[in-house]
C-alpha positions in Angstrom: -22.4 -12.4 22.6 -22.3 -9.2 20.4 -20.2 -9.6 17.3 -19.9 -6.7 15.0 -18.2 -7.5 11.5 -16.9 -5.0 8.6 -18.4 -5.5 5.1 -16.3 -4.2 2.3 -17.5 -4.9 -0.6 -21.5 -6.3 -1.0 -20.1 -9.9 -2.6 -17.6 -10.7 1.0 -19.8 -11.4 3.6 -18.9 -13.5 6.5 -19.5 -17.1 4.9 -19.3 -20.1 7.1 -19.0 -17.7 10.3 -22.4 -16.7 9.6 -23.9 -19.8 10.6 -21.5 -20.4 13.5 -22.9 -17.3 15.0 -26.7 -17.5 14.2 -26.0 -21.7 15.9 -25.2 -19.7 18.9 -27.7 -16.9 19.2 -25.2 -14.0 19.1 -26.3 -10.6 18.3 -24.8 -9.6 14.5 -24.4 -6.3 13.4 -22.5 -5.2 10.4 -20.9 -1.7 9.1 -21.4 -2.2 4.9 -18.6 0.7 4.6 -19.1 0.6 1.2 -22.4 1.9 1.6 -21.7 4.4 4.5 -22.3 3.0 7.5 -21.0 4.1 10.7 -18.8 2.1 12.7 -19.5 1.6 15.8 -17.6 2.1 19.4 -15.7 -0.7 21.1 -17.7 -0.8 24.0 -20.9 -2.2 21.3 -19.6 -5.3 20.5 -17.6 -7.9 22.1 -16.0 -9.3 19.3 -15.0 -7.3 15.8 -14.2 -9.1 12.7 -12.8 -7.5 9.7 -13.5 -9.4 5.9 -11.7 -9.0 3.1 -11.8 -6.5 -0.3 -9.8 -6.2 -3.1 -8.8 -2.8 -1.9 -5.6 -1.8 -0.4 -4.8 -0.6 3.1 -3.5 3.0 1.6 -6.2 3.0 -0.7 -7.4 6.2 1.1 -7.9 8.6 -1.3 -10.0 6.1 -2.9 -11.8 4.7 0.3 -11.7 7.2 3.0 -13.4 5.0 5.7 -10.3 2.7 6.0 -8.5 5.6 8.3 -11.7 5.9 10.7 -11.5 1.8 10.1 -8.1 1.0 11.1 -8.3 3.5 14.1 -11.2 1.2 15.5 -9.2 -2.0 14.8 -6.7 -0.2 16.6 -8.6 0.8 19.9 -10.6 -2.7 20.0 -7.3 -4.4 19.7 -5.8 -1.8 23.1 -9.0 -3.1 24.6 -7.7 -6.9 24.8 -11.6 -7.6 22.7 -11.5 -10.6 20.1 -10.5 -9.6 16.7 -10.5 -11.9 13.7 -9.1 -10.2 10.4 -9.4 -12.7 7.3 -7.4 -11.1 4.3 -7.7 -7.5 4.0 -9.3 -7.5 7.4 -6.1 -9.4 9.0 -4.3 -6.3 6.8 -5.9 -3.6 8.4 -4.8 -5.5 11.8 -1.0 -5.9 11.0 -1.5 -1.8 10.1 -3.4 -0.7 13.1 -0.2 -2.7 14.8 2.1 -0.4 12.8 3.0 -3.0 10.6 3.7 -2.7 6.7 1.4 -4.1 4.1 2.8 -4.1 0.4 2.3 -5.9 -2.4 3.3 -9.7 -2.7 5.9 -10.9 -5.6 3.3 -13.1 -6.8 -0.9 -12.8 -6.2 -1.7 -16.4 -4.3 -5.3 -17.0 -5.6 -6.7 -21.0 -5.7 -5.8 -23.6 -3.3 -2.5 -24.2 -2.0 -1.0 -25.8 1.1 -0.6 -23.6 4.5 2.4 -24.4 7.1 2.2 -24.2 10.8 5.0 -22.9 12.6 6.5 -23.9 15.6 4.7 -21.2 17.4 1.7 -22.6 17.5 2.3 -24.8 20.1 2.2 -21.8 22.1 -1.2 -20.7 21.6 -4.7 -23.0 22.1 -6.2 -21.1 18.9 -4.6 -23.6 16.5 -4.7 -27.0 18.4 -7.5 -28.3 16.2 -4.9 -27.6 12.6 -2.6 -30.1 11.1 0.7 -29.2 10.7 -0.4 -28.9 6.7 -3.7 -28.1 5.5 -5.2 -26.8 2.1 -6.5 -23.2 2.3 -8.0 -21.0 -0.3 -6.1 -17.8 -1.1 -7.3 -14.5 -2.6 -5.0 -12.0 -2.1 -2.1 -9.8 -4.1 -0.7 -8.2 -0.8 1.0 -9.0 2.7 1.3 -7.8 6.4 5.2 -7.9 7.8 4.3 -9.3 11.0 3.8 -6.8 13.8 5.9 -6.4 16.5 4.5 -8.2 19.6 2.3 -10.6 17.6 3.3 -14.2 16.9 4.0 -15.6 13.3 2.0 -18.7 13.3 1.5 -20.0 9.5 3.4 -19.3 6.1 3.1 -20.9 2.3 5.4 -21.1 -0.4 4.7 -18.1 -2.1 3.7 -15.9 1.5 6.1 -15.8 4.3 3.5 -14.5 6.8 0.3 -16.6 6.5 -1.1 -15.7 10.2 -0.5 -14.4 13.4 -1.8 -14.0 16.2 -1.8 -10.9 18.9 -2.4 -11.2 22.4 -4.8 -14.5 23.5 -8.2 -13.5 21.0 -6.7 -11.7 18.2 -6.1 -13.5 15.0 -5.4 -12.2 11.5 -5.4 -14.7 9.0 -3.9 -14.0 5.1 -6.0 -17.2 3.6 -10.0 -18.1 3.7 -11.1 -20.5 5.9 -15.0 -19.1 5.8 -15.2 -19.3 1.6 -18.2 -21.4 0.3 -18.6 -22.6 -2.7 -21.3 -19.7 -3.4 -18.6 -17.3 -1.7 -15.9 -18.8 -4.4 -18.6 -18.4 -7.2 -18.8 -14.7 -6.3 -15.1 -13.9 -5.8 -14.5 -15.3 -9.4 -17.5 -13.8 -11.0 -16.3 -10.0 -9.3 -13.0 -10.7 -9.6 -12.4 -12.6 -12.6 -9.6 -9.9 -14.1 -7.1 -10.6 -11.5 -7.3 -14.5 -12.7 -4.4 -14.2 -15.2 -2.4 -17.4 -15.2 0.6 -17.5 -13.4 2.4 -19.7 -10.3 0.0 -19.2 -7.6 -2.8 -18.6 -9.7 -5.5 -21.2 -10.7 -8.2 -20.8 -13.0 -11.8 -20.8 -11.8 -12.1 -24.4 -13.0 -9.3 -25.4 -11.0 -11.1 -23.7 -7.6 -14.2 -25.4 -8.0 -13.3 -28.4 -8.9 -13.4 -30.0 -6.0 -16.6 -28.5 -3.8 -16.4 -31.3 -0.8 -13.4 -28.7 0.3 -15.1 -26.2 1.0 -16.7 -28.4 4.0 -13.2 -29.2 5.3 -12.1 -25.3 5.0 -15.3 -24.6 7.0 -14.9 -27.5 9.5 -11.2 -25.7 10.4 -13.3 -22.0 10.9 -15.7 -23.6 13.5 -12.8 -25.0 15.2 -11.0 -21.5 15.6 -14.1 -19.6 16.7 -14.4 -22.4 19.6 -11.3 -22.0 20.2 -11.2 -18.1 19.7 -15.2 -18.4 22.2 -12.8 -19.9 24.7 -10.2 -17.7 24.8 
């Protein structure tokens, strides 16, 4: 299997996926856009997935590869591929969809429950989730959902958690693929947009408990099986 991911920034890699993929000898390649890269065509990969950044969707001026970026997600996704956007990458999805991305009342960063909705009883990807589940959060912004795409998770403080897009296309607002050395990163990169507020622990509070992270990563595995099945 030939699974192409997007790289945004050098401290978000791909986490737990990583070893899910190398445990199953697929072929990995990687566009650091950061650093230049080209992206690649469609028809080179089998699946795409999309990380996360700090950087905003319309942050073109700024980043000028998320046009030529969002204009793949949006082919691959015409081409019925597999798609798996965590964060910004499940962003970049909800816009290549036509959907709006804006800025969130409140930033959601720390550990805080996720909802299921009653919509994923429609669709396989989810079967292995509990109605509930703790998820880690890093993210100011939100997709509406797009139109076609079913709104499968929500939290208190973001109405539109997840969704999910034909039978292999996912976009997910929370991490399921942080590490403890991913978390480590995140807060020592992004330590300015830790100011106290609701839905905003401190970095003590996120690491306080590192047996999650195994938990978080044991709910990844079972939506790539899910999404290898699909």
């Amino acid at each position: 299997m030939r699974v192409h991911w997007l790289q945004h920034v050098p401290f978000e890699g791909l986490g737990s996926i990583q070893p899910w993929l190398e445990a199953r000898s697929c072929q990995i390649s990687c566009s650091r856009l950061y650093a230049g890269d080209a992206l690649p065509r469609p028809q080179d990969f089998d699946w795409l997935i999309v990380m996360g950044g700090p950087m905003n969707v319309d942050d073109v001026a700024h980043y000028p590869w998320l046009a030529a970026e969002i204009e793949l997600i949006r082919k691959t996704l015409a081409r019925d591929q597999t798609v798996l956007g965590i964060c910004l990458g499940a962003q970049l999805m909800a816009r290549a969809l036509n959907a709006e991305v804006h800025p969130q009342n409140a930033s959601e960063i720390g550990w805080f429950e996720v909802k299921l909705t009653e919509l994923t009883a429609q669709s396989p990807l989810f079967a292995d989730f509990s109605p509930t589940f703790p998820a880690f959060h890093w993210h100011g912004d939100s997709f509406a959902m797009p139109a076609g795409a079913g709104h499968m998770a929500r939290s208190v403080a973001c109405k539109n958690q997840a969704f999910v897009y034909g039978a292999r296309a996912v976009g997910l607002q929370f991490h399921l693929e942080t590490t403890s050395e991913s978390a480590a990163a995140l807060i020592e990169y992004c330590a300015d947009e830790l100011q106290p507020d609701d839905y905003v622990q401190s970095a003590a509070q996120i690491m306080s408990q590192p047996e999650r992270f195994a938990e978080l990563n044991r709910l990844m595995d079972a939506l790539l099986n899910r999404l290898a099945q699909a």
